[in-house]
N, C-alpha and C positions, 0 to 999 in steps of 0.2 A: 660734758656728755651730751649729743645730738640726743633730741627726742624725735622721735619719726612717728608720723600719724597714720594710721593703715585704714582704709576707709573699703571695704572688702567684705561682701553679702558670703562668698563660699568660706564655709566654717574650717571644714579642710586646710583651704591655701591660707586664709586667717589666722591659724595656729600656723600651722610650715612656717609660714610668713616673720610673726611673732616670736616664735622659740629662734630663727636661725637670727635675728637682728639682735633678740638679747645675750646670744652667746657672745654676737660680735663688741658687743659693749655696748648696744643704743639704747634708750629708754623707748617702749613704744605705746603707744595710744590707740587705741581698739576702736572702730566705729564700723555698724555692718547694714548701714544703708545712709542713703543720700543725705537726706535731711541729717538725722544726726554728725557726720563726717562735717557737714557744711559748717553746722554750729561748732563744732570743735576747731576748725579751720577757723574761723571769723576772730577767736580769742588770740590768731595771732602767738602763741608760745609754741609752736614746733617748728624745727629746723626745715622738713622736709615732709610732702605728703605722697605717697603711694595710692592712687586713685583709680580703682574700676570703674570702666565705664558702664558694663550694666549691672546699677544698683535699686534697690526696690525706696520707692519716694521721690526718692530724683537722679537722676543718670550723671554720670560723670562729667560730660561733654557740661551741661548746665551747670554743675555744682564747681567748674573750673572757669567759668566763665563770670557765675556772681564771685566769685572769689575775686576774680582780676576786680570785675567791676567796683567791691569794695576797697578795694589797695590794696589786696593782702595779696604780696610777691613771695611768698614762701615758693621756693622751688618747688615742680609736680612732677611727680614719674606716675603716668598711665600706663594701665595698664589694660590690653586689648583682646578681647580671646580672638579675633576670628586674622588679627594684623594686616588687614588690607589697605589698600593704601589711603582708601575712603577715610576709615576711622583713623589713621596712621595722621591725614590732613585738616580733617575735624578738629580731633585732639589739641594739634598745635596751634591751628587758628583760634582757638577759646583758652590759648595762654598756657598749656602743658609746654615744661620744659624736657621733655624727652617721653618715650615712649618704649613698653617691650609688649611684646607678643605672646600671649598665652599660647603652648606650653613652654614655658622661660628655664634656663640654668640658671641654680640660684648663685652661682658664683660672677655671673656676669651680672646677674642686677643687684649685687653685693661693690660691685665694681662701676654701674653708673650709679650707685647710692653714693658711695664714698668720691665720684667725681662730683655729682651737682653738690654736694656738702663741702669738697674744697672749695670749690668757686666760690660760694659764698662766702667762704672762711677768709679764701682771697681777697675779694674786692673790699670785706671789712676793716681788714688788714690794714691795705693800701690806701684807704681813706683816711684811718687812723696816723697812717704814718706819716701821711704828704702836708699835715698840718692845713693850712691855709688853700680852699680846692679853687681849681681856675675855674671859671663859666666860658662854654663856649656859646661865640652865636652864630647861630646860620640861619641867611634870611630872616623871616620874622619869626624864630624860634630861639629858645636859650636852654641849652644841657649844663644843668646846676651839677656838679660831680662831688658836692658836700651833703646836696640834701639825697642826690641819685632820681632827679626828678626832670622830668620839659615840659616844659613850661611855653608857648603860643599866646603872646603880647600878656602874659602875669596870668596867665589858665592856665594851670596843670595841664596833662596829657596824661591820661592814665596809659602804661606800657607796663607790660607783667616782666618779669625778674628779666627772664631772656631774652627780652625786646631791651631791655633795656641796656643788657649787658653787651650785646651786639652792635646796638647806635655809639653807646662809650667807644666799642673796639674800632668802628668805621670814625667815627668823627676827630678818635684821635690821631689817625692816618689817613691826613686828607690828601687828596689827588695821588693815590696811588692806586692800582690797580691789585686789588686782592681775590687771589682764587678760591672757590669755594674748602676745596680742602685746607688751605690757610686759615681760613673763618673757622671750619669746624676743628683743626685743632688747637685754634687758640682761643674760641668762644665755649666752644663745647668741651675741650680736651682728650676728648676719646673719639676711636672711629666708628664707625656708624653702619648698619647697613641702608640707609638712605639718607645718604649725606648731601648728595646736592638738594634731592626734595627738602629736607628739616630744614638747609639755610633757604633754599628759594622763599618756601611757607613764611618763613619771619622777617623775610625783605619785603614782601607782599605787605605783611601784615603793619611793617612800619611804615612802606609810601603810603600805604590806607591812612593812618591815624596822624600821617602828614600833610595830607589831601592831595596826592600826588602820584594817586593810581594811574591816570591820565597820559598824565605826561610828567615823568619824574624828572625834577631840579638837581634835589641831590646825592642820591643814591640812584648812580647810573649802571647801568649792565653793557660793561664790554663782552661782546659777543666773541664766543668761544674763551675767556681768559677770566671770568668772573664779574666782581662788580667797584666803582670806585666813588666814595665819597669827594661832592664840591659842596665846599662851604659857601 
């Protein structure tokens, strides 16, 4: 059974939030400001965390970014009251793995709940099953696919779950040309109302932490048709 963390100052959607997740089976985790939510998040034991961004102590944008900063890849679903594309691009450059907009259908973030919780369920899977994982290298970088880590001449690389999951999907399909709605249905699995922006934001955010904002090596952007990994 997923435990889900709900990290949420409004006592209202707090409860909403809580009763509709335990009908559907989840265990949930209550926290109704920053700081608290953070220390909960830090132990590492829930599946998935439900994140507002404005919370009283420390604000969401912060408390998802010392999260990444820690290691802790637990998927994030933010959530945004005013959904502009500001906080929409915020959010995901500090490591949120999707985002909804206040006021939400609770059956549709019932339905990205239960998409970022297969993914995960996925790739543990798939690691589990492959036995023995390949390493790949590209330039002076190495994607370990047993630890799920990159690593830059034996330095980690810290990249939050969706960075990470994304570099896997490009590096295992090198020199091809992938269109953004490829990416998001098979990195993200569900469609989106801003699909190209969510993939462009985590293409950005991986030449960055490759040092390769400049002029990118390996994650190149064919114009008009998406983007293609060269190893």
């Amino acid at each position: 059974m997923s435990n889900i963390l709900i990290i949420e100052d409004e006592p209202g959607l707090q409860m909403t939030l809580e009763d509709r997740l335990r009908v559907e089976g989840y265990e949930v985790t209550l926290a109704g400001d920053g700081l608290r939510g953070e220390a909960a998040a830090l132990t590492g034991q829930h599946d998935l965390i439900i994140l507002d961004i404005m919370l009283p102590g420390r604000d969401g944008f912060s408390v998802c970014s010392r999260l990444r900063k820690a290691g802790i890849n637990t998927p994030v679903l933010m959530l945004t009251a005013r959904g502009s594309d500001i906080d929409i691009v915020a959010g995901l450059r500090q490591g949120a793995d999707d985002y909804m907009a206040k006021p939400f259908d609770m059956n549709i973030l019932l339905a990205r709940v239960e998409a970022l919780l297969r993914r995960a369920t996925m790739a543990s899977s798939a690691l589990a099953e492959e036995g023995e994982q390949p390493r790949y290298q590209f330039g002076t970088f190495l994607l370990d696919l047993d630890k799920r880590e990159l690593y830059l001449d034996d330095d980690p690389v810290l990249l939050s779950a969706q960075e990470y999951r994304l570099l896997e999907y490009l590096v295992r399909r090198p020199n091809k040309v992938l269109s953004r709605d490829q990416i998001m249905d098979e990195v993200w699995s569900y469609s989106s109302e801003a699909t190209s922006r969510t993939v462009d934001v985590h293409v950005a955010k991986l030449r960055q932490k490759l040092g390769e904002t400049a002029i990118p090596r390996h994650i190149l952007t064919i114009r008009g048709r998406g983007y293609k990994f060269i190893p």
